[in-house]
C-alpha positions in Angstrom: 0.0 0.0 0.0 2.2 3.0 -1.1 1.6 6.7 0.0 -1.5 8.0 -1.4 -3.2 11.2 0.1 -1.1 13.3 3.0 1.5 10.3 3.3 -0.7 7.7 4.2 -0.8 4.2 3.1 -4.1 3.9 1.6 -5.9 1.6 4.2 -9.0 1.0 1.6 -10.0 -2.2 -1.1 -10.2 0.4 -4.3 -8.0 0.5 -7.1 -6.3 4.0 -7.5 -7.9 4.4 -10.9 -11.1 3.7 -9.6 -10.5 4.9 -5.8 -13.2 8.2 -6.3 -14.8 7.9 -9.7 -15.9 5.3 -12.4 -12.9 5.3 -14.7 -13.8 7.8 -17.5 -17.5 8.6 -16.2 -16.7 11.9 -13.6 -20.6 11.6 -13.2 -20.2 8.7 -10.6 -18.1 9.5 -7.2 -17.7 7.4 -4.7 -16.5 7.7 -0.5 -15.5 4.6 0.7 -16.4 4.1 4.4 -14.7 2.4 7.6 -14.8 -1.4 7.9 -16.7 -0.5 11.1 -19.6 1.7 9.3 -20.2 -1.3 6.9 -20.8 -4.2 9.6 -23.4 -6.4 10.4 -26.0 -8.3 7.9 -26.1 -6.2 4.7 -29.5 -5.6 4.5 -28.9 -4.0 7.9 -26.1 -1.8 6.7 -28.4 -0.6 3.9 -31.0 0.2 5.7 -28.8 2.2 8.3 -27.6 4.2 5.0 -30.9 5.2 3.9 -32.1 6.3 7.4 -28.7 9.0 7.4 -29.7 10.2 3.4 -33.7 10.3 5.2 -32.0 12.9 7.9 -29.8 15.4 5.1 -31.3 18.7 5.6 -33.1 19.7 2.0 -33.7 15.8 1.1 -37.3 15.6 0.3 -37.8 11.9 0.0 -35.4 8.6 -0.4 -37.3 5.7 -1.9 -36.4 2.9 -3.6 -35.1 3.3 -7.1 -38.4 3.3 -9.7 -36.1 1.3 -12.4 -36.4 -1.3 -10.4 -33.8 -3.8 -9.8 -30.6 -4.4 -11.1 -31.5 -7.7 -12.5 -34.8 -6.3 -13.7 -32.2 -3.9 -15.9 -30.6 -6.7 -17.4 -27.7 -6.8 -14.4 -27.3 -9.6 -12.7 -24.8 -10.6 -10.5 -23.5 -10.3 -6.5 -24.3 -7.1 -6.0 -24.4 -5.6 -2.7 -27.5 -2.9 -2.9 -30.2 -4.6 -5.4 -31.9 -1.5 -6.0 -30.6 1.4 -6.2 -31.9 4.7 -3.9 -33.9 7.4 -5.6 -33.2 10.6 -3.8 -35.3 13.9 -4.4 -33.8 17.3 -3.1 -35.4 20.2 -2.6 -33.0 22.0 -5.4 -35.4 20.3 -7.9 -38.2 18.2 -6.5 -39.1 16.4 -9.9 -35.8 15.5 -10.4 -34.4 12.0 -9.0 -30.5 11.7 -8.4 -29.4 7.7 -7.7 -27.0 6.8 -5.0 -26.2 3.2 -3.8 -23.6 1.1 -1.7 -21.4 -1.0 -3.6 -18.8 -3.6 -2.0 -15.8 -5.1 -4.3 -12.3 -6.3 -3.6 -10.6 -4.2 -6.0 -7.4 -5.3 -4.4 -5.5 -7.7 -3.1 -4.8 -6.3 0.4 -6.3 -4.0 2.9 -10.0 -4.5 4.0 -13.3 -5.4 2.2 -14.8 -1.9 2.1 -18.1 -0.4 1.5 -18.4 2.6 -0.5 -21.5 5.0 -1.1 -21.6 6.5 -5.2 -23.6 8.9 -6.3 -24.5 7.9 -10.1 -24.7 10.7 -13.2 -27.1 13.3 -11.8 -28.3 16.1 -13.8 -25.5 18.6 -14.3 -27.5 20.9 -12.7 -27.8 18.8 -9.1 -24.0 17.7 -9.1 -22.9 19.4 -6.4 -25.8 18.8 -4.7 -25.5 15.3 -4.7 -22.0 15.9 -3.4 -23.5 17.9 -0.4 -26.2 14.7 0.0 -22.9 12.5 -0.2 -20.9 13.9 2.0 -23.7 14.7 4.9 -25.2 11.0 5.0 -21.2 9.8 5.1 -19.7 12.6 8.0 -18.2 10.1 10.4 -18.1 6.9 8.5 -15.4 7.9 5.9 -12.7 5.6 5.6 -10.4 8.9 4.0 -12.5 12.1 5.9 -9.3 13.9 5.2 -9.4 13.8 1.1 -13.1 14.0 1.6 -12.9 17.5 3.0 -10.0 18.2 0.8 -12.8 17.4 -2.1 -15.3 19.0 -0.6 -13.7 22.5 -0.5 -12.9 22.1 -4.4 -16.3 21.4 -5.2 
């Protein structure tokens, strides 16, 4: 695990190109969180995630995804949310921005994290999804240094 961020060994189960962002899609960030804030039965851990995007200030409503399922999309496999979350904001009511947990080893070392993504919103809600991100993670971020650090760029 070589210096990544501060000169810290990255302590997370991300590859570099992959560590905040889909490779090539800036759309889709990502904050990986503690081994600690990802324990217990998944469906457990899920459900703890949506009751902190439920309590973001300016969140209007978290429901379940109306696409439905990933393998109702045509994409099966292990994954660790089924459906995705459907968040409305207050910034634009109508509009639905998608946010999920997804777990991977990415890597051969370090632990088997969690991490939370926020998926393509509209250009305009972008930062707000960041905001949403970032509130419903505080305290559970494996890296709360580089997420500040992000934070103040965005």
């Amino acid at each position: 695990m070589a210096d990544w961020h501060r000169g810290v060994a990255y302590p997370g189960s991300r590859q570099k190109r992959t560590r905040y962002t889909r490779e090539g899609d800036a759309g889709s960030v990502f904050i990986e969180l503690t081994p600690e804030a990802s324990e217990g039965p998944e469906p457990q851990v899920i459900e703890r995630f949506h009751q902190s995007l439920t309590a973001v200030t300016g969140v209007d409503k978290v429901t379940l995804h109306p696409k439905g399922s990933k393998h109702a999309q045509g994409n099966p496999g292990n994954h660790y949310q089924t459906q995705t979350f459907a968040i409305y904001s207050s910034k634009m009511p109508a509009v639905c921005m998608e946010f999920e947990l997804t777990r991977n080893r990415y890597t051969a070392s370090g632990p088997f994290t969690v991490s939370v993504v926020y998926k393509n919103p509209t250009q305009s809600l972008i930062r707000e999804a960041w905001r949403i991100l970032c509130v419903a993670c505080r305290g559970k971020e494996l890296l709360p240094d580089l997420v500040d650090d992000m934070e103040k760029k965005c």
